[in-house]
N, C-alpha and C positions, 0 to 999 in steps of 0.2 A: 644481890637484892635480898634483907631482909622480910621483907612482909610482900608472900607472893599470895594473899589473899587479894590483895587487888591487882591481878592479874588477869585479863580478861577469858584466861583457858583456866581458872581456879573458877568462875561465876557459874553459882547454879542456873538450871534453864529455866523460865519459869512454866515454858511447855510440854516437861516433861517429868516434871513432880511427880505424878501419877504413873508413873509407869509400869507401874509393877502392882499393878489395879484393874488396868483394861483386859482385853482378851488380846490376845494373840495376834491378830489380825491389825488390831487399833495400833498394838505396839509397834510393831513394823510399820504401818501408816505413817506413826508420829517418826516417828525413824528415815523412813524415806522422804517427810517432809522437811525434814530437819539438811538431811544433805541435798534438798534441791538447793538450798540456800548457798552451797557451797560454789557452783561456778560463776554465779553473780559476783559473788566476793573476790573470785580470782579475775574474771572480768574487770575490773576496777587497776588492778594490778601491770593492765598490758603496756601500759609505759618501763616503769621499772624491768619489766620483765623483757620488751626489745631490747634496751640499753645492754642485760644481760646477755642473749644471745649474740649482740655486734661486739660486745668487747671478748665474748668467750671463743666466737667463731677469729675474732685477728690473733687473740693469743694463741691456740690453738694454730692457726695457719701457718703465724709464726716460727714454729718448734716448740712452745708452751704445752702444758698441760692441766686440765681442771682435774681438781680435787673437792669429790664434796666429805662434809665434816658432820657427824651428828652422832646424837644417843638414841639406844632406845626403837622407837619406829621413826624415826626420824633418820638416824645411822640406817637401819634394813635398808628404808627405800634410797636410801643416796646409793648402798653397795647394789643395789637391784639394777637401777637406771645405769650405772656404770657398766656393771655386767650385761647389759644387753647390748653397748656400743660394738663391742670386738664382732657377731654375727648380723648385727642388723647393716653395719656400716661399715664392716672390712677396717676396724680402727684397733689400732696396737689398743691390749691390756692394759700399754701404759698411760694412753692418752688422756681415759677419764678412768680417777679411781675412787675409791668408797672408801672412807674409814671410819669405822664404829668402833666407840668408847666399850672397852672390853677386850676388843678384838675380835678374829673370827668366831668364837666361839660363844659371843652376842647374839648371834645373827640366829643360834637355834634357840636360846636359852637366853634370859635374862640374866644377865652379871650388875648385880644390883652395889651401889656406889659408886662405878665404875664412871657418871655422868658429873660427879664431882671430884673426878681426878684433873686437876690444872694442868698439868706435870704429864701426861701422858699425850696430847695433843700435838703441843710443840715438839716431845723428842720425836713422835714418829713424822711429823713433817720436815726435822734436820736430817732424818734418815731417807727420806727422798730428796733430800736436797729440795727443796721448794725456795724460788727466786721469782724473779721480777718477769719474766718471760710468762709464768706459771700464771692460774687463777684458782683463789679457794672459795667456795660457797658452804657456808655456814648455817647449817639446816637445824633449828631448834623452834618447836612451836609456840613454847612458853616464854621463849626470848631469853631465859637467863642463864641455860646450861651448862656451868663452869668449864666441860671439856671443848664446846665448842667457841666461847668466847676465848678464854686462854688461845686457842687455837686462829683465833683471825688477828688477837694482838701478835702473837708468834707473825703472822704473814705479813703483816704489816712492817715489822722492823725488818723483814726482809724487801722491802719493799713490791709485794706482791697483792696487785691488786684483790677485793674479795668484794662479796654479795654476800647478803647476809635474808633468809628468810626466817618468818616469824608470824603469829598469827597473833600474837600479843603488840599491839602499840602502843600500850605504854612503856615494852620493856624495851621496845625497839628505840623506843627514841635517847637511851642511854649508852648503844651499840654505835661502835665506829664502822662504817662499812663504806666500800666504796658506790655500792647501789645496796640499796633496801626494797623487801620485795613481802609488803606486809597485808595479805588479805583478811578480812575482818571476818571472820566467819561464826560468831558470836561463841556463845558457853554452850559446851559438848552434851549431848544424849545423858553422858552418865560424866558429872560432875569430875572437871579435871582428865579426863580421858580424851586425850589427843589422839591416838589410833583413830579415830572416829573420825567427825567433818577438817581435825589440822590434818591428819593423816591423807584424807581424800585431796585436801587440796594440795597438799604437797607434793602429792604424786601427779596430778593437773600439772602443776606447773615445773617439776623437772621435763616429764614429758613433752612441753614445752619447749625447756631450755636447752636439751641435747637434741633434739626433733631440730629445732629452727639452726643451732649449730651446724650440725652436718646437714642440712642442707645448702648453707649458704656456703658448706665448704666442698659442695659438689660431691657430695655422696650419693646425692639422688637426680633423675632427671625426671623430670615434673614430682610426679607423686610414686615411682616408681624406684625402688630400692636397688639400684644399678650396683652400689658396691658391697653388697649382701654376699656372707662368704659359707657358699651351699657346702655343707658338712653335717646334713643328713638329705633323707629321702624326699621333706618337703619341700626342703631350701631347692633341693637339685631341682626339683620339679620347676621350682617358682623362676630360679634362675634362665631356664630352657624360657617359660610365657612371657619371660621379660624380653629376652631375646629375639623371641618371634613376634610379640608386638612392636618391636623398635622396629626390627629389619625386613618382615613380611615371611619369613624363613618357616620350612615346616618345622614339626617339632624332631626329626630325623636329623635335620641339617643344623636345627638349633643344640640338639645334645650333640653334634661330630664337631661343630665352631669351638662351643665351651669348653670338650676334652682338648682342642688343638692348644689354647689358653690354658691349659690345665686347672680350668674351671673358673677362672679370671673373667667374672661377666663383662666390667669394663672393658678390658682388653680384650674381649669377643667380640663387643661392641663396635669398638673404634678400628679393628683390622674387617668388619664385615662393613658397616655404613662408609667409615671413611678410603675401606677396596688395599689394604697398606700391609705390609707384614710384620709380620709379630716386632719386631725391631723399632720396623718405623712407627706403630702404633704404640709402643713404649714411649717412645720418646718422643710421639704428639702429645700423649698423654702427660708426663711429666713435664713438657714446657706448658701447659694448660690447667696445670695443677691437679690434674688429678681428674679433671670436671670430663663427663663424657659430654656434654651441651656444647663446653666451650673448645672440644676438637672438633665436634661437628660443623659449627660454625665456623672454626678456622678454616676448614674445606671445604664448604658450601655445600658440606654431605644432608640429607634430606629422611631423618628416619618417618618411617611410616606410621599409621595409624595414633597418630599424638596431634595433641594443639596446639604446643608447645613449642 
């Protein structure tokens, strides 16, 4: 795209002219009125954005893997959300991964052109082998980031499905994507500056999209982070009160179940509710996919203090 003057993340605000006029306090006001605006726009969004979750949670169930793709702040938060999958939800490094134009060394530092490399996208998604099993999400706020679009045509000839987000709809409607996921959250505080309300929503809505994944893929039971892999002091803590609110257990008998599991809350889980030893709990586990809910329910086991 030549003329990205009419792009909707290029538009001045007209609210926010003055900015650097008021006092201190006003600035911030106009500031934080600016990103209330921001989860309305994402709200609008929750169709596209199911569709995402139900195809990323089967590919993933699958043996697939999400990929998300972006520059800039756009690449940070895609490596971010990624990174929190492997402790929040017990999920291989490789399951969901981040790739920023640059490289790692983006991620502290700005690698400036680095967004209009074509050629850098594609070879590192032949270098994961990226295929039809796989899913890429294409994270650019502007809509027209050569490294990310190069990058969803690349997944395409592979025939791998992708999502494509963007807070620009006009740029969006020139992107091939298998879902589009385009909240409108008009022109930024400071002129062209997507860190700002694209940045807030974009973070909205991955946290969405890996949140509603691993749920639906039995990572959690209710609202409760069943396969969080305690590897400090908080986690260990959190893992024992999950423990003891599923099973009624003190918190004595909750840390001696999770050391017997070698800290495997699930599998704490399902040898203490469903009465099974480590074996057979393995392996209700794995014919149930993984889900602590759906071995409980296979056995008519009854954990305590939940709705659920």
């Amino acid at each position: 795209m030549g003329n990205w003057s009419k792009l909707q993340t290029e538009q001045r605000n007209p609210a926010t002219e003055c900015i650097d006029e008021v006092s201190t306090l006003e600035m911030l006001a106009i500031i934080n009125r600016e990103d209330a605006l921001v989860p309305t726009a994402v709200a609008t969004q929750l169709a596209p954005i199911a569709e995402a979750v139900d195809l990323i949670a089967s590919q993933l169930g699958n043996g697939g893997r999400l990929f998300y793709l972006g520059a800039g702040t756009s690449g940070r938060l895609g490596v971010l959300d990624a990174a929190e999958c492997p402790p929040t939800f017990g999920a291989s490094p490789q399951l969901v991964q981040g790739l920023i134009a640059g490289g790692p060394a983006a991620l502290r530092q700005a690698v400036e052109g680095a967004e209009d490399d074509r050629e850098a996208a594609p070879s590192e998604l032949a270098l994961r082998d990226l295929g039809p099993n796989d899913v890429l999400m294409g994270i650019a706020a502007s809509g027209v980031t050569p490294f990310v679009i190069s990058g969803m045509e690349y997944a395409a000839q592979q025939g791998c499905p992708t999502i494509f987000f963007t807070c620009s709809p006009t740029a969006a409607k020139s992107v091939a994507a298998s879902i589009k996921i385009v909240p409108e959250v008009g022109p930024e505080v400071l002129t062209g500056s997507t860190r700002m309300k694209a940045g807030t929503a974009t973070k909205l809505v991955l946290n969405m999209i890996s949140t509603g994944a691993m749920v639906k893929l039995g990572k959690t039971y209710g609202n409760l982070m069943v396969d969080l892999q305690p590897t400090n002091a908080k986690l260990r803590d959190r893992a024992e009160r999950i423990f003891a609110t599923l099973t009624g257990a003190s918190p004595q008998v909750a840390a001696a179940r999770l050391q017997a599991a070698e800290g495997g809350l699930k599998l704490a889980l399902v040898m203490e509710l469903c009465q099974l030893d480590r074996a057979q709990a393995q392996h209700l586990l794995d014919t149930c996919g993984g889900s602590v809910k759906a071995a409980t329910l296979a056995t008519g086991a009854s954990p305590c203090n939940t709705q659920t």
